[in-house]
C-alpha positions in Angstrom: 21.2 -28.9 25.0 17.5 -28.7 23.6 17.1 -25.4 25.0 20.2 -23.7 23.3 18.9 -25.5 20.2 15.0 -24.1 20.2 17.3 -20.3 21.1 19.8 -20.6 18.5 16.6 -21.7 15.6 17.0 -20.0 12.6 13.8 -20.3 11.5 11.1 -18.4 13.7 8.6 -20.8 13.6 10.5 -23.3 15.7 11.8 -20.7 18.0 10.6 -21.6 21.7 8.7 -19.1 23.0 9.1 -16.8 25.8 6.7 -18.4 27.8 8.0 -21.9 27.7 11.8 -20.2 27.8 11.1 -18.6 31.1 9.0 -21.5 32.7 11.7 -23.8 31.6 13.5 -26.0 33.9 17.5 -24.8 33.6 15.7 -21.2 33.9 13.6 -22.2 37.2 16.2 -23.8 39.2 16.3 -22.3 42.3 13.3 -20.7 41.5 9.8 -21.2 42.8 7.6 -19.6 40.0 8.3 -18.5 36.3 8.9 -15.2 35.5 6.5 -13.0 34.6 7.5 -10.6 31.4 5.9 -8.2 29.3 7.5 -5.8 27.3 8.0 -2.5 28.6 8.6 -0.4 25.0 6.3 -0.2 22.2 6.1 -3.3 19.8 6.7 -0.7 16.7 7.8 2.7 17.2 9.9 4.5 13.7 10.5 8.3 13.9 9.0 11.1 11.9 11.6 10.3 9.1 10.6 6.9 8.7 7.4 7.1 8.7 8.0 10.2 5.8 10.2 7.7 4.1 7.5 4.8 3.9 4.3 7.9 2.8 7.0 8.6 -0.3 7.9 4.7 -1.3 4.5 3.8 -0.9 2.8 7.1 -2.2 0.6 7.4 0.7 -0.5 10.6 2.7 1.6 10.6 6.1 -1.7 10.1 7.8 -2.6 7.0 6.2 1.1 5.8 6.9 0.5 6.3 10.4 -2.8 4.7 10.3 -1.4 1.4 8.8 1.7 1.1 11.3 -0.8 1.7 14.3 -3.2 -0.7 12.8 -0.2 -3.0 12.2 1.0 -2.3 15.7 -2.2 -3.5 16.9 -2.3 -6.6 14.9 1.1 -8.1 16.1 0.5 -6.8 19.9 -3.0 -9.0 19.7 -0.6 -12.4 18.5 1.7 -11.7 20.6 -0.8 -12.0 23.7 -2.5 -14.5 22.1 1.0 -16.8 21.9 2.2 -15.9 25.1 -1.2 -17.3 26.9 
């Protein structure tokens, strides 16, 4: 029951973790290791028109847009390996 609570969390900051979901004992029965993941598609990926969209809300050259995102890509790809150690 304490693993379909820390799933079902609404708040993200009590969500279990993908780590400790996988490793977790209902998941490992009949198992001998955890599973390894990683994701195979891009943390952040938005089409030409949404990165257009942003440069015009946010009166920024479409260059600089796709400067931040990748630079924001970056960011949450470094926490993301940092949590999942």
């Amino acid at each position: 029951m304490l693993l379909l609570q820390q799933m079902l969390q609404v708040d993200p900051k009590k969500w279990i973790s993908v780590k400790n979901l996988l490793s977790h004992p209902w998941i490992m029965q009949d198992y001998n290791c955890p599973v390894e993941w990683q994701s195979k598609t891009p943390l952040i990926h938005l089409g030409e028109d949404y990165v257009m969209e942003l440069s015009v809300r946010h009166r920024n050259n479409r260059q600089m847009m796709e400067d931040l995102i990748s630079l924001l890509e970056t960011s949450a790809r470094r926490k993301l390996q940092l949590k999942f150690q």
